[in-house]
C-alpha positions in Angstrom: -20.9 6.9 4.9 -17.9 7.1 7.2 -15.6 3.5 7.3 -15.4 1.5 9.8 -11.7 1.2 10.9 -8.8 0.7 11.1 -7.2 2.2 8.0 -4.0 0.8 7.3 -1.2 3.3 5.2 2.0 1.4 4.5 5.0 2.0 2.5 8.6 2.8 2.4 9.9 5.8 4.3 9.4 9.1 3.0 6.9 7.7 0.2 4.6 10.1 2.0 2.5 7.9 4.3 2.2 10.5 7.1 0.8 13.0 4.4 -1.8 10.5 3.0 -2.5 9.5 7.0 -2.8 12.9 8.1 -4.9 13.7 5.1 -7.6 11.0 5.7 -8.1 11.7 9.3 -9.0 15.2 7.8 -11.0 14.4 5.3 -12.7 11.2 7.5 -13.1 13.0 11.0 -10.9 10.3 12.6 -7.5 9.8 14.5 -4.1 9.9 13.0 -1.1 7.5 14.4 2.2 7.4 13.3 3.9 4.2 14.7 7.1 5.5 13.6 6.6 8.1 16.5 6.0 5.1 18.9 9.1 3.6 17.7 10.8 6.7 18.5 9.3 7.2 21.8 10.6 3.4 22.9 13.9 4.0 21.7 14.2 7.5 23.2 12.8 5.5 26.6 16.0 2.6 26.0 18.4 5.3 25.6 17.5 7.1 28.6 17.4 4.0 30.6 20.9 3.2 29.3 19.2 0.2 27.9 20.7 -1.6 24.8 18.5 -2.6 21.9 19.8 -6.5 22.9 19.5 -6.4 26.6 17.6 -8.7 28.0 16.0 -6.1 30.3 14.9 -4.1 27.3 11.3 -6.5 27.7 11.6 -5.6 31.5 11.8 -2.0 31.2 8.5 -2.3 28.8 6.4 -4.5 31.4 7.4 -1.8 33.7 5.9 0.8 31.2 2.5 2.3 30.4 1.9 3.7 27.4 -1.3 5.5 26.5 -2.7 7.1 23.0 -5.0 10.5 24.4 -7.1 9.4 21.0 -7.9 13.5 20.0 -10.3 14.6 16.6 -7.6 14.5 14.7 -4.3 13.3 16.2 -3.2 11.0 19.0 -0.8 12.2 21.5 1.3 9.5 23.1 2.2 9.5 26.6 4.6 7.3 27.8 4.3 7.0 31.9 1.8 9.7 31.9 3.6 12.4 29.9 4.4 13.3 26.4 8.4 12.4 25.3 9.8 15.3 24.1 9.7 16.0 20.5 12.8 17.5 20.0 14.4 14.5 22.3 12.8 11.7 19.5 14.0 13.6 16.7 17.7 13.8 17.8 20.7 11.9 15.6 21.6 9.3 18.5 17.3 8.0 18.2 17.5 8.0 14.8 20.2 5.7 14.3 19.5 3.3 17.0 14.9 3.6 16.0 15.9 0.7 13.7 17.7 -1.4 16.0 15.5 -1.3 18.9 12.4 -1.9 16.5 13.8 -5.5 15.6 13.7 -6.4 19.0 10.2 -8.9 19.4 9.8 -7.2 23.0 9.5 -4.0 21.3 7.5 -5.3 18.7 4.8 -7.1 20.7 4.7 -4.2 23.2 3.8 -1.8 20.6 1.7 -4.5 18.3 -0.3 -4.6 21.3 -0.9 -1.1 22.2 -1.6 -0.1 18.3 -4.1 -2.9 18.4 -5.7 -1.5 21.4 -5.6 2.3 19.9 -8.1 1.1 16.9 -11.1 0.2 19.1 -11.0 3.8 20.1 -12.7 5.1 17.0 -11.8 5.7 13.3 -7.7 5.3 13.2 -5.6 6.1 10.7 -2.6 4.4 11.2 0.3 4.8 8.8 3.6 3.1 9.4 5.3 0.1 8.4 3.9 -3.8 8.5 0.7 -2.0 9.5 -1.1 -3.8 6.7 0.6 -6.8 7.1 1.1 -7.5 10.8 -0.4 -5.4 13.0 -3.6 -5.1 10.9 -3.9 -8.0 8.5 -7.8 -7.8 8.4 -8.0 -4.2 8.3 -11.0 -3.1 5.9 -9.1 -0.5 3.9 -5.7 -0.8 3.3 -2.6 1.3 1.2 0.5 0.6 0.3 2.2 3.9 -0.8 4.9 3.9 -2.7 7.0 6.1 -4.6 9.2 7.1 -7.6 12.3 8.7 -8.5 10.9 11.6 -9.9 9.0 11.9 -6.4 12.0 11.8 -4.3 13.8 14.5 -6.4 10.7 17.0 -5.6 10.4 15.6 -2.1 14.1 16.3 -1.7 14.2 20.1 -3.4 11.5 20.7 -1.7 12.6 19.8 1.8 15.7 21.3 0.7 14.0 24.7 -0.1 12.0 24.7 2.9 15.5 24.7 4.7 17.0 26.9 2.8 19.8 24.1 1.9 20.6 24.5 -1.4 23.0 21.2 -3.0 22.6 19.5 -6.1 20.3 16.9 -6.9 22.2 14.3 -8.4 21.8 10.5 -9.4 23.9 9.9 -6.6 22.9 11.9 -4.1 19.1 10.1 -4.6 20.9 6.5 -4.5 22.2 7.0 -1.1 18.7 8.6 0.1 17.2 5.6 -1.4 19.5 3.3 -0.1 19.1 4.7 3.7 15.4 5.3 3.3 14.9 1.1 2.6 17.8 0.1 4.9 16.1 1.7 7.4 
């Protein structure tokens, strides 16, 4: 029998949401969504409209903004005034340090609340991302916290590190600070 969604994936980042998400829309036949790409998408949209994560026409530029979720077998694809953002453009240093900031903002929040809400009466959705259990879907039928360990991290991090081809030392040290900007994040 297939569930009824929304299924909820929550957790720290890089406890491995997205691989659990991405791995139940397989198994399940339904639609993957990573809020964390929404996030991204809004902030990449502030940046390029040389709006600051406190101005007050951050709300403005939203109201003046559609955003859609093309709900796809397996994935959604955001679209953000009719087109994709460019993946490469949400991925960049200057989104990654401001994704935070922007994502405190209660414009941004309801705005996206909102559309995320919308996205689950299109079918099965996966959703991974964080507060997903919590706030955006607090009566979701199946929900996950994932969490992870030390040990995890360290074979997360060689791993990433091998698939790079960047080879460093795996320290105590080194996996406090990735701890520490994973939650401060």
């Amino acid at each position: 029998m297939r569930p009824r969604g929304p299924i909820a994936i929550d957790g720290p980042a890089a406890s491995g949401k997205s691989t659990v998400a991405r791995g139940l829309a397989h198994e399940l036949s339904g639609c993957y969504i990573s809020t964390g790409e929404m996030y991204r998408a809004v902030t990449w949209l502030a940046q390029s409209a040389s709006v600051a994560p406190d101005a007050p026409s951050l709300g403005e530029l939203l109201a003046r903004t559609c955003l859609a979720l093309e709900i796809d077998q397996e994935q959604a694809r955001l679209l953000i005034n009719g087109s994709p953002p460019p993946q490469t453009a949400l991925r960049t240093p200057q989104v990654s340090e401001a994704v935070s900031h922007y994502a405190q903002q209660s414009c941004v929040r309801d705005w996206l609340i909102h559309h995320q809400r919308e996205a689950s009466n299109q079918g099965l959705v996966i959703m991974e991302g964080r507060d997903i259990g919590t706030v955006v879907f607090p009566d979701a039928p199946y929900k996950f916290f994932i969490t992870f360990t030390d040990d995890y991290l360290r074979f997360g991090l060689l791993g990433f590190m091998f698939k790079s081809m960047q080879f460093i030392n795996v320290n105590e040290t080194l996996i406090k600070e990735v701890v520490y900007s994973f939650y401060k994040s």
